[in-house]
gemmi code that builds the backbone of each chain (N, CA, C; Angstrom):
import gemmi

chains = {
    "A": [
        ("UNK", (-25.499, -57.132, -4.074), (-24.766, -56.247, -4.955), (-25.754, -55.445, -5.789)),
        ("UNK", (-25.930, -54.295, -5.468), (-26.868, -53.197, -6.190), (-26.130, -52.566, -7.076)),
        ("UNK", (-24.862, -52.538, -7.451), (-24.522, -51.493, -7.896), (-24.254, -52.478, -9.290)),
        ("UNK", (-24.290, -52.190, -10.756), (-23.868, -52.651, -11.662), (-23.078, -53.353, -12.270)),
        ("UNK", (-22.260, -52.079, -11.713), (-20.802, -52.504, -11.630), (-19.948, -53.615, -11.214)),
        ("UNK", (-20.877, -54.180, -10.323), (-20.141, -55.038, -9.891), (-21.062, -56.376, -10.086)),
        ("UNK", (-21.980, -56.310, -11.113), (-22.752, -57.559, -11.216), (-22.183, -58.758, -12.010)),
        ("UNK", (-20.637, -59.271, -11.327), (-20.102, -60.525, -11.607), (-19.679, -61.689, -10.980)),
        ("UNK", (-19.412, -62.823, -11.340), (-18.637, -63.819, -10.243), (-17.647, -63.908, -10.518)),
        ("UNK", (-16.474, -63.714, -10.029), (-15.235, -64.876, -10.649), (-15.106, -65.970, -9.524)),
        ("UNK", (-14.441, -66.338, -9.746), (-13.410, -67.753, -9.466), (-12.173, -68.534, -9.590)),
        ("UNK", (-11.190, -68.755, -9.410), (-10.453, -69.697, -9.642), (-10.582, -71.256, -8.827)),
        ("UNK", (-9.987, -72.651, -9.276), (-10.531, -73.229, -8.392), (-9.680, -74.840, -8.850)),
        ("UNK", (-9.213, -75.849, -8.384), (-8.609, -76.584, -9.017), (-9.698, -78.247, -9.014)),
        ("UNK", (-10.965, -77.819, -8.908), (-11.679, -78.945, -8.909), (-12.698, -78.678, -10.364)),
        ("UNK", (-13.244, -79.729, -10.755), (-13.766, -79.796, -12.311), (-14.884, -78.309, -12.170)),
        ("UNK", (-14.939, -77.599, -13.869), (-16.043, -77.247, -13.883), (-17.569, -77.136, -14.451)),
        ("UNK", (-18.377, -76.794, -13.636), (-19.602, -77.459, -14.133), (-20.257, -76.038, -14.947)),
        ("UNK", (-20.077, -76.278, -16.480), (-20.563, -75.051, -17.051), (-21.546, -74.669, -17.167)),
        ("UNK", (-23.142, -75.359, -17.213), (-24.284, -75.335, -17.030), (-24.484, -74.430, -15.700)),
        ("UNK", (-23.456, -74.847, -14.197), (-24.062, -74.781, -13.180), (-23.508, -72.884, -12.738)),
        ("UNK", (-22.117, -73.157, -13.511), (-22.037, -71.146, -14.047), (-22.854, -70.281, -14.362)),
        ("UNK", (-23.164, -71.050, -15.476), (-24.032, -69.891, -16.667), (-25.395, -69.684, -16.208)),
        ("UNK", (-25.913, -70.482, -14.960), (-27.222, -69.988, -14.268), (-26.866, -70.114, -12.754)),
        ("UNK", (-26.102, -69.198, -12.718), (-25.862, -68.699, -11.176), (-26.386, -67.494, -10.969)),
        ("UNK", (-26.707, -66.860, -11.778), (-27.616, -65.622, -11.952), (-27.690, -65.368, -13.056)),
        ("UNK", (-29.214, -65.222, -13.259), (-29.987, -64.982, -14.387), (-31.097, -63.992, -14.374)),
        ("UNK", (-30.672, -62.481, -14.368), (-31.690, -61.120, -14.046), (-32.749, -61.316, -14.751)),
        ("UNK", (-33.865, -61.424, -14.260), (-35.365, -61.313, -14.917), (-35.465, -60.514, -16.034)),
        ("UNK", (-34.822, -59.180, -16.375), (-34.992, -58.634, -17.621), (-33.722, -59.532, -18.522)),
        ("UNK", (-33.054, -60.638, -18.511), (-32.140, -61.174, -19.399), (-32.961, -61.702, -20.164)),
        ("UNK", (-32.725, -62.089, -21.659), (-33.122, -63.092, -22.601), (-32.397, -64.112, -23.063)),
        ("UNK", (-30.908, -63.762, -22.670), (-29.993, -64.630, -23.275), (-28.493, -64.801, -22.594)),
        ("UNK", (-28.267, -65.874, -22.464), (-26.831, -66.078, -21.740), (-26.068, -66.669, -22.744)),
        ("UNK", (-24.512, -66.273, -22.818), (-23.848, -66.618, -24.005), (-22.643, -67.623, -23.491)),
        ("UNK", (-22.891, -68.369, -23.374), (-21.157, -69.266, -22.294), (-20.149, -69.732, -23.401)),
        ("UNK", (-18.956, -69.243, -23.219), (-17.719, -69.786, -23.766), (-17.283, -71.041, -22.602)),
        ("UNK", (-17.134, -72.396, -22.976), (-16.522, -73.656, -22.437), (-15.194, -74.111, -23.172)),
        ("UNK", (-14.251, -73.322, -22.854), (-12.935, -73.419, -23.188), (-12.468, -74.471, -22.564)),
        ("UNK", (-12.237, -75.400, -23.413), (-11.241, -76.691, -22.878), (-10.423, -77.416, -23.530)),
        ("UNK", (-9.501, -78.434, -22.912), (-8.204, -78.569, -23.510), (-8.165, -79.501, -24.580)),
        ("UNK", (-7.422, -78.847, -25.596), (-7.577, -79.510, -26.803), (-6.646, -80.521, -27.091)),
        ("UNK", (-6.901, -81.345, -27.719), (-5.429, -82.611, -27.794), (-4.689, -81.933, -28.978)),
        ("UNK", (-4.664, -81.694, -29.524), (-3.783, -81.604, -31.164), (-3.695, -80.329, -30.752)),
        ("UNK", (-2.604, -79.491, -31.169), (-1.972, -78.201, -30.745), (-1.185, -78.141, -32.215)),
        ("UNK", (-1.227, -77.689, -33.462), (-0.261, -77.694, -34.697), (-0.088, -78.911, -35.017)),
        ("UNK", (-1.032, -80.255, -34.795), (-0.266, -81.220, -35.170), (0.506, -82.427, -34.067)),
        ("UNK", (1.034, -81.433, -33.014), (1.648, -81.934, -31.804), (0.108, -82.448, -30.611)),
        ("UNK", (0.516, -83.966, -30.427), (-0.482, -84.426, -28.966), (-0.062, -83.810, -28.020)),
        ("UNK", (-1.229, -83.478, -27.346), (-0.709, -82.545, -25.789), (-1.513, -84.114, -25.137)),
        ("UNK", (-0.614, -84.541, -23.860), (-1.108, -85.326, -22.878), (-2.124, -85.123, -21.692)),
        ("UNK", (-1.300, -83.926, -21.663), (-2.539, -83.000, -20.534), (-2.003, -81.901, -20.346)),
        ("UNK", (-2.147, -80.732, -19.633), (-1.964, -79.492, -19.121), (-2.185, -78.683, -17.753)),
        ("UNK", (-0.904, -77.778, -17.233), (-0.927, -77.335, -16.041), (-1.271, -76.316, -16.116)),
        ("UNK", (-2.259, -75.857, -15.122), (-2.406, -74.381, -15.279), (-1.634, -73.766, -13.887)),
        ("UNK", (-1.412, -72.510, -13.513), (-0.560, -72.109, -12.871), (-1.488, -70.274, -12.424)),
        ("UNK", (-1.806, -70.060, -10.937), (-1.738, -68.690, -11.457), (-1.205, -67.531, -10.050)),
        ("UNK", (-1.386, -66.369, -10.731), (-0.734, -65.312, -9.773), (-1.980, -64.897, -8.940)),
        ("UNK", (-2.692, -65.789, -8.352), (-4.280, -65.690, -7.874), (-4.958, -64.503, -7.393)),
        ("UNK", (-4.199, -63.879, -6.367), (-4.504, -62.687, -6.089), (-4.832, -61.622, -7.226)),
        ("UNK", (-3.953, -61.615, -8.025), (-3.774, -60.623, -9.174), (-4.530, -60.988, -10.074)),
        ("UNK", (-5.280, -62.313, -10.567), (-5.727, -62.959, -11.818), (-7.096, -62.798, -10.927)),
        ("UNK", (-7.441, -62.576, -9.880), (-8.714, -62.360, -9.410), (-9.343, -61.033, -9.440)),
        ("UNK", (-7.991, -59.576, -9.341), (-7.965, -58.283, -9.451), (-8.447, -58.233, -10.952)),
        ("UNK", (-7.561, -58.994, -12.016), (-7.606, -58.655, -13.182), (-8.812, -59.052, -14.085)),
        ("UNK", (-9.564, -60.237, -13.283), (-10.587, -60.746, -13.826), (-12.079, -59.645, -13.447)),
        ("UNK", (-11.732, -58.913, -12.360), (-13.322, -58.047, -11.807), (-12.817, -56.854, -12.260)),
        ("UNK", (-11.572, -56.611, -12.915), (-11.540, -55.250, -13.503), (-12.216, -55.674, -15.102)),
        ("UNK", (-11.675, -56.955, -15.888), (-12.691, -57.138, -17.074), (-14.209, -57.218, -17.068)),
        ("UNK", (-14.564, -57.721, -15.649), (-16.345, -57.633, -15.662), (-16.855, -56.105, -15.767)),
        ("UNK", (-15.796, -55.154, -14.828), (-16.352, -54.325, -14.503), (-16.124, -53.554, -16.419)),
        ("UNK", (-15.262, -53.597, -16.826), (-14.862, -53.152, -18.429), (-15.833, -53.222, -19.208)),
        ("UNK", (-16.299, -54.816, -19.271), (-17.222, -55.024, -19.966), (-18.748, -54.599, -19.748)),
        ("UNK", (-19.161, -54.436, -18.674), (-20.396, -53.310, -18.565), (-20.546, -51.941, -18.872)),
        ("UNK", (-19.045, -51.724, -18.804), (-19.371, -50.213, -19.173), (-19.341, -50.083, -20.638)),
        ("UNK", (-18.926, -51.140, -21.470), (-18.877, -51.139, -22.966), (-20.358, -51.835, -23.481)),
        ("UNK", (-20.789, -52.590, -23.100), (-21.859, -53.640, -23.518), (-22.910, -53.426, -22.759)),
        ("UNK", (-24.176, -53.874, -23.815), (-25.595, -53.477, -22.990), (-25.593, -55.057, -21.771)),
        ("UNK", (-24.782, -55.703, -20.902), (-25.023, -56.932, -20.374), (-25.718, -56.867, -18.823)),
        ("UNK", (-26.286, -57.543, -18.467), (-26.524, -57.862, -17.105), (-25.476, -58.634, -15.705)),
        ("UNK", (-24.772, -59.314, -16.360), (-24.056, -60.378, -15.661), (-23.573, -61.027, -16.150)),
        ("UNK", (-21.956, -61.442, -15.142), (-21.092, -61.830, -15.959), (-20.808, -63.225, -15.172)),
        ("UNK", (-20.135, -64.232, -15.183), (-19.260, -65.431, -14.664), (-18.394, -65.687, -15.342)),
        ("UNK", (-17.344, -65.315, -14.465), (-15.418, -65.909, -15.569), (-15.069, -66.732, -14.201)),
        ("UNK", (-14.961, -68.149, -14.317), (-14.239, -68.956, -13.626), (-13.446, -69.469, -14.775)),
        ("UNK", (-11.787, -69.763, -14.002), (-10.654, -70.461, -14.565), (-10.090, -71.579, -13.966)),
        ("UNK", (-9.901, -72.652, -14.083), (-9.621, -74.122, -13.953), (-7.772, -73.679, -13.372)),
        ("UNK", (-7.554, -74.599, -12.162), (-5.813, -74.134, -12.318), (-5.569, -76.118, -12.094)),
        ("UNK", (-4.312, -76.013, -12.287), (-4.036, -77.885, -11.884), (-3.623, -78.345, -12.793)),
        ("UNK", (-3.957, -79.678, -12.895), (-3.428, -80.494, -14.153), (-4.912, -80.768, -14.489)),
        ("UNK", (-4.766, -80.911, -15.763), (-6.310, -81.213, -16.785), (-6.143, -81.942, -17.923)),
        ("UNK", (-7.119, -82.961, -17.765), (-6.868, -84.081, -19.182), (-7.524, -83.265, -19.952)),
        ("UNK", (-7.406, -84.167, -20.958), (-7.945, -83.460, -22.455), (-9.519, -83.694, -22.838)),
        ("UNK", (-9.943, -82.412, -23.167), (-11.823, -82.321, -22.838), (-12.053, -81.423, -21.772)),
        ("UNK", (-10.969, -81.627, -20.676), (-11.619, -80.724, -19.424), (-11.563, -79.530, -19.543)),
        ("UNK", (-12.712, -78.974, -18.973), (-13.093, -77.171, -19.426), (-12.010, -76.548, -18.643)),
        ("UNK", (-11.701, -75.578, -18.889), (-10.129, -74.909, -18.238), (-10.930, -73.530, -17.795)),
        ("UNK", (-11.641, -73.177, -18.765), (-12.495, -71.931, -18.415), (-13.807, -71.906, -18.661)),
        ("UNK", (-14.641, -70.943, -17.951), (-16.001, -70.756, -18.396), (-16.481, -68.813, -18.265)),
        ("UNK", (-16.593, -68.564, -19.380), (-17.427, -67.453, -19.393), (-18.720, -66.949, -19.725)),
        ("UNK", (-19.759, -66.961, -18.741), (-21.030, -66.468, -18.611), (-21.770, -65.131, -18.979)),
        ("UNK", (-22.160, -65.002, -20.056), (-22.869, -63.374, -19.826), (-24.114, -63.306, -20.323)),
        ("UNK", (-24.906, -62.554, -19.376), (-26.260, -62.834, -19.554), (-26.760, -61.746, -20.156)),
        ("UNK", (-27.306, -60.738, -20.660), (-27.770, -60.128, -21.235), (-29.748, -59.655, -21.439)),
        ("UNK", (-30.068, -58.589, -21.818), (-31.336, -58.402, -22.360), (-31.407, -59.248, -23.520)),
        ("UNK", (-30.394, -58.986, -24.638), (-30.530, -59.501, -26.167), (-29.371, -60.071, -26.467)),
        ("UNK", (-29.630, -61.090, -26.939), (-28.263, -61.845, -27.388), (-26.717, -61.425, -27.821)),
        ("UNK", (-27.374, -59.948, -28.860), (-25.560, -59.827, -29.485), (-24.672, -59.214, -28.559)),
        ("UNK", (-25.426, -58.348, -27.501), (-24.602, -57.625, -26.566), (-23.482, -58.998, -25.895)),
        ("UNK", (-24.388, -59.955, -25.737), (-23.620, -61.270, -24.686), (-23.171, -61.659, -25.493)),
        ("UNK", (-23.023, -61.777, -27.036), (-21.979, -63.003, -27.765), (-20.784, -61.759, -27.928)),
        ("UNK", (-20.790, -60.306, -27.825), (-19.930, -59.207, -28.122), (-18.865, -59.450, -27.246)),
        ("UNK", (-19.916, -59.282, -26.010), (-19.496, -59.496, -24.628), (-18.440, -60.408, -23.893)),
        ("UNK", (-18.917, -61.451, -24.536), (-18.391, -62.698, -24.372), (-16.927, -62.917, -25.208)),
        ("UNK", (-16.832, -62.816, -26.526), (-15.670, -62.474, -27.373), (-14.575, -61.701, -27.013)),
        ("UNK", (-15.203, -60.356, -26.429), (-14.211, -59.865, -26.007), (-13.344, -59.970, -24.643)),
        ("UNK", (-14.562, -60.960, -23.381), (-13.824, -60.772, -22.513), (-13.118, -62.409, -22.593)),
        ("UNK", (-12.863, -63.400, -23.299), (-11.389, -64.260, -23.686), (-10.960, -63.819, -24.356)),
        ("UNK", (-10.732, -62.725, -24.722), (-9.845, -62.174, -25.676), (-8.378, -60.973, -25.011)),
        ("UNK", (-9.381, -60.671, -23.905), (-8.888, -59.624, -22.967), (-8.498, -60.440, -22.158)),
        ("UNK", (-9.140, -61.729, -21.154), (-8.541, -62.716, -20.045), (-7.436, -63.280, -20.801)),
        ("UNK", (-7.017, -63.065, -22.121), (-5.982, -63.985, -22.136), (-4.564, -62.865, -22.793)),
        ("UNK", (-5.075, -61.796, -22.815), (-3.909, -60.849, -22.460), (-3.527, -60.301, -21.433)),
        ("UNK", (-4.052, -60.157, -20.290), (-4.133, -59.418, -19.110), (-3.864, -60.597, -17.888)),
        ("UNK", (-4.686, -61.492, -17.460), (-5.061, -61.961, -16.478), (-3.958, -63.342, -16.241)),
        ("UNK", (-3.010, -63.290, -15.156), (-1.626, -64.181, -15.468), (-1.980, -65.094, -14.541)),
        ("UNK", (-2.670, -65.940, -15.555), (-2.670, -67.366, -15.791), (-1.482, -68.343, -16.900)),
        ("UNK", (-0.759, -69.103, -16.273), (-0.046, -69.912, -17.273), (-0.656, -71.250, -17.689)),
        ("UNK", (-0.198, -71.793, -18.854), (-0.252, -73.325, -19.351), (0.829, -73.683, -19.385)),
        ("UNK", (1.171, -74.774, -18.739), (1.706, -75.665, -19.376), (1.673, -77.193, -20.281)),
        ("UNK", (1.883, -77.175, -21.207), (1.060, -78.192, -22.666), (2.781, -79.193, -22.120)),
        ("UNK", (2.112, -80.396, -21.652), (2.743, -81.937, -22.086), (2.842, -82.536, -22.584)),
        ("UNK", (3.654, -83.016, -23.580), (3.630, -83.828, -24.346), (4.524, -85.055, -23.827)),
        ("UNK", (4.190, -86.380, -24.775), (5.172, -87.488, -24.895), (6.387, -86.798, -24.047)),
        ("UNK", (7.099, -86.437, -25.069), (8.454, -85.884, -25.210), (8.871, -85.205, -24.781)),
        ("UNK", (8.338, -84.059, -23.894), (8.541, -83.208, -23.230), (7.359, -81.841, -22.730)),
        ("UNK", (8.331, -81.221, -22.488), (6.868, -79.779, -22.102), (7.554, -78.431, -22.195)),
        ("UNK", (6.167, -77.898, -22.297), (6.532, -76.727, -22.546), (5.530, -75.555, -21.478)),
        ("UNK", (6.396, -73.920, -21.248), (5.427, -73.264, -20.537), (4.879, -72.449, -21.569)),
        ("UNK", (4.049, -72.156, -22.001), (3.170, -71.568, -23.065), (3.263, -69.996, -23.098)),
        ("UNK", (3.851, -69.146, -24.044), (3.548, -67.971, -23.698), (2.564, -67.326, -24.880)),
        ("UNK", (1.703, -66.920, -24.506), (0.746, -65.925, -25.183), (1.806, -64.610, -26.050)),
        ("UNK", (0.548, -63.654, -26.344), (1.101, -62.520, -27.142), (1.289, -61.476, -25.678)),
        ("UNK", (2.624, -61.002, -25.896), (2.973, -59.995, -25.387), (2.170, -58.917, -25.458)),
        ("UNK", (0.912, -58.354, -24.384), (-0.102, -57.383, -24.371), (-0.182, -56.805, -23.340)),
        ("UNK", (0.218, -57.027, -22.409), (-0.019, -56.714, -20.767), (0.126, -55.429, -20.926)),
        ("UNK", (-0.584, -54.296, -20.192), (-0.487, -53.273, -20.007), (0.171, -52.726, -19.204)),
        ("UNK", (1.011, -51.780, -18.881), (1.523, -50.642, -19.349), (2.412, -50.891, -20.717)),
        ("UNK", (2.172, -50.135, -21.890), (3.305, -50.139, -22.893), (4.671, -50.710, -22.387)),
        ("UNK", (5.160, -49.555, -21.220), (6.529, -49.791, -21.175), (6.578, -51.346, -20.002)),
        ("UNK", (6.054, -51.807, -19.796), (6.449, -52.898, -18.989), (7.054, -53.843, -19.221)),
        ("UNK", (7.110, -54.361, -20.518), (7.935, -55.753, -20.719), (9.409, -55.395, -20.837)),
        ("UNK", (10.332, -55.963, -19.951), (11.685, -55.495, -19.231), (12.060, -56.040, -20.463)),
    ],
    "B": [
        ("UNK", (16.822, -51.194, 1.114), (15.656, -51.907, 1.509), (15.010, -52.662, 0.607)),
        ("UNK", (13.976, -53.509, 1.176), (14.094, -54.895, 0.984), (12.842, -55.188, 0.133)),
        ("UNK", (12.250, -56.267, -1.081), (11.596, -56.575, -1.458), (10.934, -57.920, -1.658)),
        ("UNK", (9.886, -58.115, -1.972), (9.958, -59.714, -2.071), (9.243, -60.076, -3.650)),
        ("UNK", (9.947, -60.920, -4.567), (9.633, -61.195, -5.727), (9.204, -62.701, -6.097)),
        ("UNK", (8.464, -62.422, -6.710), (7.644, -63.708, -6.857), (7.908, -64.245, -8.197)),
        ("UNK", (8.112, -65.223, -8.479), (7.811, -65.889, -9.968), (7.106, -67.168, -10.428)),
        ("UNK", (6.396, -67.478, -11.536), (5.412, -68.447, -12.140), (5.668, -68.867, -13.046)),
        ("UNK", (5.347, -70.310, -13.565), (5.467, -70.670, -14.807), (7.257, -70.704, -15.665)),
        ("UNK", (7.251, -70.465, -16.193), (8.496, -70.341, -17.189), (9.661, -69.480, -16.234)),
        ("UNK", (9.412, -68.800, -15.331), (10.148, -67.582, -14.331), (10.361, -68.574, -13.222)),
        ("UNK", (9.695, -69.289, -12.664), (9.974, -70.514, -11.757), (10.842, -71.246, -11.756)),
        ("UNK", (10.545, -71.640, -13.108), (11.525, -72.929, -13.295), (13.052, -71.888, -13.557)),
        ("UNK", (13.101, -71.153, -14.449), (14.015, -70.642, -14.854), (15.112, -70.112, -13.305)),
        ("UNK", (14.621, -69.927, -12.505), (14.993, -69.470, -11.361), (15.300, -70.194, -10.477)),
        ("UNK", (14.000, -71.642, -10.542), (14.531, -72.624, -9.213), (13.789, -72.327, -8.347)),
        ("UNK", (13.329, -71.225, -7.621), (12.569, -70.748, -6.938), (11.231, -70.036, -7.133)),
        ("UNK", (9.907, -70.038, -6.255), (9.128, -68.955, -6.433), (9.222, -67.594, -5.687)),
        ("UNK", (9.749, -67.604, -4.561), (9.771, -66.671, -3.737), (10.936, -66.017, -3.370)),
        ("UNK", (11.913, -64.944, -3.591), (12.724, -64.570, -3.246), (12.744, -63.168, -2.817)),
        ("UNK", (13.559, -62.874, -1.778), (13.854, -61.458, -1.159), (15.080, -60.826, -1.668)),
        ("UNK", (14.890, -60.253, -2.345), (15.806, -58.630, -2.662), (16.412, -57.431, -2.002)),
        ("UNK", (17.633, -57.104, -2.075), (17.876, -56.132, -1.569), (17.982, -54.796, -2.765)),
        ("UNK", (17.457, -53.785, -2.371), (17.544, -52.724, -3.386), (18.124, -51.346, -3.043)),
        ("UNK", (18.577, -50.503, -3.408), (18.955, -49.015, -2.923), (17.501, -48.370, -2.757)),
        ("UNK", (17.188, -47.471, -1.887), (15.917, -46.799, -1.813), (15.846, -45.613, -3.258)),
        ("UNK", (14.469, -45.652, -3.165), (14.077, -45.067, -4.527), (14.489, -45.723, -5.568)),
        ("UNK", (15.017, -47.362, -5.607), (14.907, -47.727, -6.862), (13.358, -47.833, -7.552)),
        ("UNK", (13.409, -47.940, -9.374), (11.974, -48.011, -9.908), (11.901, -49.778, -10.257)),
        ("UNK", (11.030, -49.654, -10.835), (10.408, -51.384, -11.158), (11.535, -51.900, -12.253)),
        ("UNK", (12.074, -51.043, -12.932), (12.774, -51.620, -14.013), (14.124, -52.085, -13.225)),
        ("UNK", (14.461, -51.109, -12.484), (15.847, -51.521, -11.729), (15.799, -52.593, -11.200)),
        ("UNK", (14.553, -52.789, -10.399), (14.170, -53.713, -9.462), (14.365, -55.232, -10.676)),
        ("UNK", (13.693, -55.162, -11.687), (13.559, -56.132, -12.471), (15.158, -56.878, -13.030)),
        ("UNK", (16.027, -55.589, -13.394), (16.999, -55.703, -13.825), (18.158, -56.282, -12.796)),
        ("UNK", (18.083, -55.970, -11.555), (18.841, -56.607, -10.478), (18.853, -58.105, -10.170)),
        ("UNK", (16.848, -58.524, -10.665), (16.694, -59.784, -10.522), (17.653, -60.866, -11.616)),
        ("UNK", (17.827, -60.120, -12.820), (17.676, -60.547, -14.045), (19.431, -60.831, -13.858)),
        ("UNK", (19.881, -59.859, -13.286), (21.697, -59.997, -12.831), (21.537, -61.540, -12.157)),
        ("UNK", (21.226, -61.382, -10.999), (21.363, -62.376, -10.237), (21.222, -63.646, -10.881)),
        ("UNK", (19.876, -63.952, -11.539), (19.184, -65.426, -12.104), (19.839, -65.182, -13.804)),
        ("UNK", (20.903, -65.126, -14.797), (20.872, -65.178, -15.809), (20.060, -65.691, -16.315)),
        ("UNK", (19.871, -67.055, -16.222), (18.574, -68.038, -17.247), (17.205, -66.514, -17.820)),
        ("UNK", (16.599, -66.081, -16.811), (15.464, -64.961, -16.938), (16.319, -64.002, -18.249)),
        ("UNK", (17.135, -63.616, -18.193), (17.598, -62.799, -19.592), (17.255, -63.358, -21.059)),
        ("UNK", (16.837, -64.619, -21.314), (16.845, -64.756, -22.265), (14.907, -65.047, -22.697)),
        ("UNK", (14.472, -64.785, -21.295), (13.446, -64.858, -21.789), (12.609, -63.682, -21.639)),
        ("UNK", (11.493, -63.107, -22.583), (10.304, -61.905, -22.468), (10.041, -61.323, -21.275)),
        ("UNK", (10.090, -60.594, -20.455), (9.494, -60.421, -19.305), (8.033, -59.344, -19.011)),
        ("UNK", (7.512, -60.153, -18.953), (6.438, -58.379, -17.328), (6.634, -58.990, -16.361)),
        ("UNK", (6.302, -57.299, -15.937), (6.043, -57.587, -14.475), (4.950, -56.721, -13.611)),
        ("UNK", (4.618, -57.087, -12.234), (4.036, -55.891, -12.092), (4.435, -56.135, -10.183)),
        ("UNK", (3.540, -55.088, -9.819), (4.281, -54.332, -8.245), (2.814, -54.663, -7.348)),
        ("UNK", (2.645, -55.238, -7.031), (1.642, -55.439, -5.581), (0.409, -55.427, -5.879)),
        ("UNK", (0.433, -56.881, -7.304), (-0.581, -57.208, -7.882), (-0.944, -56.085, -9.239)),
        ("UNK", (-0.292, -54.865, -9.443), (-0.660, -53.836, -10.926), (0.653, -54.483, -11.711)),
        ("UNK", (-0.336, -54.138, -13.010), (0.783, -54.065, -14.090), (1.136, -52.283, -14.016)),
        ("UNK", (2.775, -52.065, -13.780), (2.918, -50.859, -13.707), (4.188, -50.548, -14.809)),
        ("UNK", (4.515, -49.460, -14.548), (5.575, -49.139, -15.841), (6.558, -49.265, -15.124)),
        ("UNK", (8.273, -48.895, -16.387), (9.486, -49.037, -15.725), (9.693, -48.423, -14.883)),
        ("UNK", (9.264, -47.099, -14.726), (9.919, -45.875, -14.079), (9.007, -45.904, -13.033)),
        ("UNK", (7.908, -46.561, -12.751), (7.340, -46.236, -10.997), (8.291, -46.986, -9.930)),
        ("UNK", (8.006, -46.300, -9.068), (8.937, -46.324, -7.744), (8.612, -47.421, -7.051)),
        ("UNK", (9.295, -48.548, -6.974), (8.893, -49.577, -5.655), (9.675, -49.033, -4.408)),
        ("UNK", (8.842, -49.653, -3.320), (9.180, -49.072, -1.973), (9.286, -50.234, -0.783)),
        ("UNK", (9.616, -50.617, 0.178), (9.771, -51.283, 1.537), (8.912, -52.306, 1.368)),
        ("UNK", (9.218, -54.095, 1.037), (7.910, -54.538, 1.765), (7.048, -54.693, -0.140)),
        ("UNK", (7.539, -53.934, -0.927), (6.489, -54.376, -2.295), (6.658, -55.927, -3.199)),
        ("UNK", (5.531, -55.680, -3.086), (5.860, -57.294, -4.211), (5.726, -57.239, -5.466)),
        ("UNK", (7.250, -57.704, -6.173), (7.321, -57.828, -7.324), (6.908, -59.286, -7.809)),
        ("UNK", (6.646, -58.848, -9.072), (6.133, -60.596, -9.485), (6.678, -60.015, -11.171)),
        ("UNK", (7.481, -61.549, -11.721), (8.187, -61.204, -12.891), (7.286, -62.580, -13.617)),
        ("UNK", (7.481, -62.256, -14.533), (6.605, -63.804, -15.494), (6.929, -63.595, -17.054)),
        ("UNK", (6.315, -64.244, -18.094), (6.543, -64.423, -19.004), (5.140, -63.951, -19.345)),
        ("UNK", (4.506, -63.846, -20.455), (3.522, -63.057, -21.609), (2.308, -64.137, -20.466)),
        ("UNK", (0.976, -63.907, -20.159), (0.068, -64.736, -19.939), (-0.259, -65.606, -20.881)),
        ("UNK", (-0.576, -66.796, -20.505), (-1.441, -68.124, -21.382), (-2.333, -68.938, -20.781)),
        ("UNK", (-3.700, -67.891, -20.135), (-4.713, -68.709, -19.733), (-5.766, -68.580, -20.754)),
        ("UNK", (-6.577, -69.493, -20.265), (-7.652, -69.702, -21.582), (-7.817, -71.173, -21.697)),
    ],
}
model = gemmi.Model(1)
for chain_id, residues in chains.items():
    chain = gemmi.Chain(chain_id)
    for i, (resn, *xyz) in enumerate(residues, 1):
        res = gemmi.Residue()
        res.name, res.seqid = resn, gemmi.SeqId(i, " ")
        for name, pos in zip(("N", "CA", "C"), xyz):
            atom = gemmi.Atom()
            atom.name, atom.element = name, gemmi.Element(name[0])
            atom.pos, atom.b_iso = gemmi.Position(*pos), 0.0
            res.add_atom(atom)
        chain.add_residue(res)
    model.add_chain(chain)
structure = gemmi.Structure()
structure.add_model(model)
structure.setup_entities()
C-alpha cells in the first residue's frame, strides 16, 4: 500500500484481542509515537453490574465505515498509520472490545487522532452492545449521529 | 419489485427475524421503503430508527431499486 490514504488495518473478529500485537503491526520508520485506545468492558455501568456483553455487527458496512474513518483521519491529522479492530461475541468483563492504533511522527497528532477516531467509530460504524445483567438485558443505543441529517425514520 | 432488509440488535429482536424480503412499488425512496417495514413489524415504531441502502447511510428521499439492501437498526453502540 503506497498510497496514504490507505495506510490502515481494520478488523472485526470474535476471538480475544491482543493490543500490544495491534499497535505494532506497523510502525513507519519516520513514527515516534503510537497512541492505542484499549477499550474494554466495564462492570459498573451507573451503578448497575453488567455480567457480560454482546457485540453484534452489520460487518460489511462497519468494515466500509471503519476505512472511510482511517481514510478521514489522515486527511485531518499529521499520522502515519492507523489499526481499528472491534471485538464482536460475548465478552466478560476486562475484555478489550476495541483497539485503536495510531502511529504518528509526534505524539499529539496520534493522541488527536486517536480521540477522535472513538468518537466518530461510535457514531457512525453499526456495531451494537448488548449489556447483561442479573436481571435482565438490554440493547444499548448510542447518540443518534449517523449521517445523513435526514435519515433517522 | 423486490427488496431484501436486514435487521440487528434491538431491530432483530423487535422483529423476530434478521432477514426479510419486501415487496415495494417501483421508484419507491428509502423512507417509504422504511415506512412499509415499520407497517408490517409494529414493535419497530416505537423505537429510533436509521437506516441505510447497500451498506451507505443515505437520506429519505433516495431511490431504492431491484435487489437493494436495506438494513434498519437503532442509533450505533460500539466501543
Amino acid at each position: 500500500m503506497s498510497d496514504k490514504q490507505t495506510q490502515g488495518h481494520i478488523g472485526l473478529t470474535t476471538e480475544p484481542l491482543d493490543v500490544g500485537e495491534i499497535a505494532r503491526r506497523v510502525v513507519p520508520p519516520n513514527c515516534g509515537a503510537i497512541v492505542t485506545l484499549d477499550g474494554f468492558v466495564r462492570q459498573f455501568t451507573k451503578g448497575r453490574e453488567t455480567q457480560y456483553l454482546v457485540y453484534e455487527a452489520y460487518e460489511p458496512m462497519a468494515l466500509k465505515e471503519m476505512r472511510k474513518l482511517i481514510d478521514r483521519a489522515h486527511e485531518q491529522f499529521q499520522i502515519e498509520h492507523v489499526a481499528i479492530v472491534h471485538r464482536l461475541g460475548k465478552l466478560e468483563i476486562g475484555e478489550t472490545s476495541v483497539v485503536i492504533a495510531v502511529a504518528a511522527p509526534h505524539r499529539r497528532a496520534a493522541f488527536e487522532a486517536c480521540e477522535w477516531l472513538i468518537k466518530e467509530l461510535k457514531r457512525t460504524v453499526p456495531i451494537w452492545k448488548k449489556e447483561v445483567y442479573a436481571d435482565g438485558e438490554v440493547w444499548v443505543e448510542g447518540e443518534q449521529g449517523a449521517t445523513p441529517e435526514d435519515n433517522s425514520a | 419489485m423486490k427488496i431484501t432488509t436486514l435487521f440487528f440488535g434491538a431491530t432483530a429482536d423487535a422483529v423476530g427475524d434478521r432477514v426479510i424480503e419486501i415487496e415495494l412499488p417501483a421508484g419507491a425512496t428509502a423512507g417509504e421503503a422504511v415506512a412499509a417495514v415499520v407497517e408490517r413489524f409494529p414493535a419497530l415504531a416505537k423505537q429510533s430508527l436509521l437506516f441505510a441502502v447497500n451498506q451507505e447511510y443515505v437520506g429519505r428521499e433516495n431511490r431504492v431499486g431491484d435487489g437493494d439492501e436495506l438494513a434498519i437498526f437503532t442509533a450505533v453502540s460500539g466501543g
